[in-house]
C-alpha positions in Angstrom: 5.2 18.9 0.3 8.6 20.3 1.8 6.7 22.5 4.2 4.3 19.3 5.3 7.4 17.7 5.6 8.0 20.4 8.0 5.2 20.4 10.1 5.7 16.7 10.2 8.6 16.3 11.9 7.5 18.5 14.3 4.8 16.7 15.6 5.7 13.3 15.0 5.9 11.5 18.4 7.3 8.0 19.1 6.3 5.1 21.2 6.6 7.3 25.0 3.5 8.9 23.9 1.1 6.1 22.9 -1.0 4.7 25.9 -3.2 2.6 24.0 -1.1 -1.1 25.0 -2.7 -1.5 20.8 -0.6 1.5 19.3 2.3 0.4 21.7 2.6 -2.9 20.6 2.1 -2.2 16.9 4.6 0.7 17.4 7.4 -1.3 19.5 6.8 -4.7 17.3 6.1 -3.6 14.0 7.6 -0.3 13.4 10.5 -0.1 14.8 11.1 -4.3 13.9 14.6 -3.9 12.1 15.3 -7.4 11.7 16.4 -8.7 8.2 14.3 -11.7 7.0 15.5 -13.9 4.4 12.9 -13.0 1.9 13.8 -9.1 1.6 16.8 -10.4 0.2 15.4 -11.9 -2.3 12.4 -9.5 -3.5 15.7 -6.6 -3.5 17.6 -8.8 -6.2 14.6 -8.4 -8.3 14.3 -4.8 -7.7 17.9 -4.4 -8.9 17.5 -6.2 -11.8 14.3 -3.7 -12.4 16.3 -0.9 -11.9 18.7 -2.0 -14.9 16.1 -3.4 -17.3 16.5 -0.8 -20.5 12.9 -2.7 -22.2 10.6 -0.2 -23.4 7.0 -1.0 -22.5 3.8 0.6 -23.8 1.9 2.8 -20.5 -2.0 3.1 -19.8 -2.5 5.3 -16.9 -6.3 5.2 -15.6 -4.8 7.3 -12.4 -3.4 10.7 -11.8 -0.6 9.6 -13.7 3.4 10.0 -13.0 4.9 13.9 -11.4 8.4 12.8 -13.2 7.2 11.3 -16.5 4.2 11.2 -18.2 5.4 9.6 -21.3 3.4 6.5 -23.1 6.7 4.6 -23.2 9.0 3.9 -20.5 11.8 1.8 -19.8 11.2 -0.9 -17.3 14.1 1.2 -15.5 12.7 4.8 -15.3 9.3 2.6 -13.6 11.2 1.0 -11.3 13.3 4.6 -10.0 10.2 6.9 -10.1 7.4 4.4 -9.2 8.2 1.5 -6.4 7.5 2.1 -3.0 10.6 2.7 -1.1 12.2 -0.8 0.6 11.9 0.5 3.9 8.2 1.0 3.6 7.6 -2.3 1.6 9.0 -4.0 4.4 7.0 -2.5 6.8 3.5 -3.6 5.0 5.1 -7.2 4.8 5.9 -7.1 8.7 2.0 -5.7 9.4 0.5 -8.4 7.6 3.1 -11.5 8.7 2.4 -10.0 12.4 -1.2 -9.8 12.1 -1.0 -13.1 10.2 -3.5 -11.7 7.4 -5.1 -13.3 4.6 -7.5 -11.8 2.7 -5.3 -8.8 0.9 -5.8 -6.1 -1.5 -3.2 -4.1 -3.1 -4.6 -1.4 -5.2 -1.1 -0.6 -7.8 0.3 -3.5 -8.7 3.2 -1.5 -10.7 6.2 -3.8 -11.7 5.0 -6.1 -8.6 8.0 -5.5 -6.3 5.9 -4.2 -2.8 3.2 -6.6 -4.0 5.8 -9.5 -3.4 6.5 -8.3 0.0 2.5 -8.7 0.6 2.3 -12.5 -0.8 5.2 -13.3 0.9 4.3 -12.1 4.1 1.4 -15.2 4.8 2.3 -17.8 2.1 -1.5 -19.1 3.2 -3.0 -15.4 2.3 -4.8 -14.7 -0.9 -3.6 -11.1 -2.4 -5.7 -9.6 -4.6 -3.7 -6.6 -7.3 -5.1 -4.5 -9.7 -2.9 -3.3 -12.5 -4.4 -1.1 -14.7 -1.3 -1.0 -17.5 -1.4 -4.7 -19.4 2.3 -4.3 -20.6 3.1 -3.6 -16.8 0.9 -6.3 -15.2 3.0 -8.5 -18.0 6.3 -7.4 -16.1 4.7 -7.9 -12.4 3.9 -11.6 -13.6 7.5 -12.1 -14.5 8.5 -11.5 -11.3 6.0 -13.2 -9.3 7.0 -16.3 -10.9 10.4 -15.6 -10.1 9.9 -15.4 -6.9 7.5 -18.7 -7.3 4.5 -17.1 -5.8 1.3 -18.8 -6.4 -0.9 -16.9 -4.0 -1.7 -13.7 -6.2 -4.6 -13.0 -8.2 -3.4 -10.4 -10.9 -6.3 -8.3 -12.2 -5.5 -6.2 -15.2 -7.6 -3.2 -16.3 -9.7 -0.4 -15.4 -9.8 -0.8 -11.6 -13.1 1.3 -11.6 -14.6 -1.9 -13.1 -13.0 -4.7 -11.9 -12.5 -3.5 -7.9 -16.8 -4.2 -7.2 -16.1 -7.4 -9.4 -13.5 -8.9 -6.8 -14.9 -7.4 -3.6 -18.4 -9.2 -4.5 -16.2 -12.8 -4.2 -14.7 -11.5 -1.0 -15.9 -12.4 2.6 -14.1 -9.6 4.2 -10.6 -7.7 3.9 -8.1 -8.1 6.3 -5.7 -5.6 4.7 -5.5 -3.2 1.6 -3.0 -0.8 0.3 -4.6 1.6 -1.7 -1.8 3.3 -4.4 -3.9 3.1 -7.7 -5.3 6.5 -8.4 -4.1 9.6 -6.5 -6.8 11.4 -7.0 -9.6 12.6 -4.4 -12.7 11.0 -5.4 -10.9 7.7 -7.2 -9.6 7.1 -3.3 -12.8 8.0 -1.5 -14.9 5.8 -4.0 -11.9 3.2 -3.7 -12.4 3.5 0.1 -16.3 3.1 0.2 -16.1 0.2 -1.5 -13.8 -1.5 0.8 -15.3 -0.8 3.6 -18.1 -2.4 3.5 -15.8 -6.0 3.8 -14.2 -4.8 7.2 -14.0 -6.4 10.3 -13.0 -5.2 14.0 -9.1 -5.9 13.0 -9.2 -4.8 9.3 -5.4 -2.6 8.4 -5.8 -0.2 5.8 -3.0 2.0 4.0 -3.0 4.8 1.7 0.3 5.6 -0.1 1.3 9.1 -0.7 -1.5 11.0 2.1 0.8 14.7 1.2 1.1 14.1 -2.5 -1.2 17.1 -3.7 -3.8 18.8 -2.0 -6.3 16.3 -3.4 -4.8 13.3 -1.9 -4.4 15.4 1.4 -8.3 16.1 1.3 -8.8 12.2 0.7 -6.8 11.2 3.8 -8.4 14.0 6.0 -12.0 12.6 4.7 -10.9 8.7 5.4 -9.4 10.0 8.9 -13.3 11.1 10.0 -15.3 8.6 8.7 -17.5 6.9 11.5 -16.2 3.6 11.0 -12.2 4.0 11.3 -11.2 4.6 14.7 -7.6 4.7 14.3 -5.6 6.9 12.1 -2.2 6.9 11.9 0.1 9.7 10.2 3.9 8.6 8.9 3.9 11.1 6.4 4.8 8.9 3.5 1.8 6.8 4.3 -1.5 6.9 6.5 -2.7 3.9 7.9 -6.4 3.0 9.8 -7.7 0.7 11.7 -11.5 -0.1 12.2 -11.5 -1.3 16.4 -14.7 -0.9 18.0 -12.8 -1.6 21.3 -10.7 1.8 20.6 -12.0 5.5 21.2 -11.7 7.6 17.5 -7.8 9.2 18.0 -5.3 10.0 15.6 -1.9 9.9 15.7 1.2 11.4 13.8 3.9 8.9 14.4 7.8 8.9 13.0 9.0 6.3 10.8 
């Protein structure tokens, strides 16, 4: 990972080399957006408390499981250290979907529910969908949802295998997904296929974690060619795609 890191920085460009006026504006407005809204105050205080709570909860991991601890109990703690996206990039999703105003949302890895805040409270009229496949963590995701008083998330718990063709077959269409459930090649391919098919022309999707093994790398590298995304975009930490007709296929490696 070190030596993608690497080659990463390298190439990374910034907004000077995007002529697209799409990637520009998503670049200049969204990106690089540094403001501080009220609510990441709010979601933070719950991640602090998170990162103090000692309660030892029982772990079912459908996935690839954890790199730093692979053991069936936890403390609420250790989850919240090893596990929860970054603020900086929880932020960002929440600014993608409030600018885009989206509504019908995915998030595949609920975890302890922190990043999957920053996606309900982006559009309090959107409808987020999460899939959690650990009960005893879903349980701890709930607790803070209504913490925060959100009412506009739909908390599936269980094998995500299962329940993922379930949901998408009472879905219209996906406006955006963040797909952080299983890194593992075909998992995230099949997770992929599946959502595709509920796309429109300004459909957002993310994938968490694009250099986390070679698998995941493959994944990302198979998303980034297939015929209907037109748009890939490479921050490292994450790889985003859009589906726009109205674009020619390009990819970009951008700095965060």
């Amino acid at each position: 990972m070190i030596f993608d890191y690497i080659k990463y920085i390298f190439k990374a460009k910034d907004e000077h080399s995007l002529h697209s006026p799409f990637l520009f504006d998503f670049y200049t407005r969204i990106v690089k957006d540094k403001t501080n809204y009220g609510v990441y105050s709010e979601i933070e205080n719950l991640r602090k408390q998170a990162l103090k709570d000692k309660r030892l909860i029982n772990i079912t991991d459908f996935g690839a499981g954890a790199k730093l601890n692979s053991n069936k109990q936890r403390m609420v703690k250790d989850i919240a250290k090893h596990s929860l996206k970054r603020p900086q990039l929880a932020k960002f999703l929440h600014r993608i979907i409030s600018y885009y105003n989206y509504k019908n949302i995915l998030d595949l890895g609920t975890s302890l529910g922190i990043t999957t805040a920053y996606l309900a409270k982006a559009n309090q009229d959107s409808q987020v969908n999460t899939f959690e496949g650990c009960a005893e963590t879903a349980n701890v995701a709930q607790e803070n949802f209504d913490a925060l008083s959100i009412n506009n998330i739909s908390l599936n718990v269980g094998n995500i295998d299962t329940l993922l063709p379930e949901v998408l077959q009472k879905i219209e269409k996906i406006d955006f997904a963040f797909f952080d459930a299983n890194h593992r090649f075909e998992p995230t391919i099949s997770y992929f296929e599946h959502c595709v098919g509920k796309i429109h022309e300004d459909s957002c999707f993310v994938f968490d974690d694009i250099y986390w093994s070679n698998e995941m790398k493959m994944a990302w590298d198979t998303i980034k060619k297939h015929p209907e995304v037109s748009i890939s975009i490479d921050f490292y930490w994450i790889g985003i795609v859009f589906f726009r007709k109205k674009q020619p296929k390009q990819h970009f490696i951008l700095k965060f």
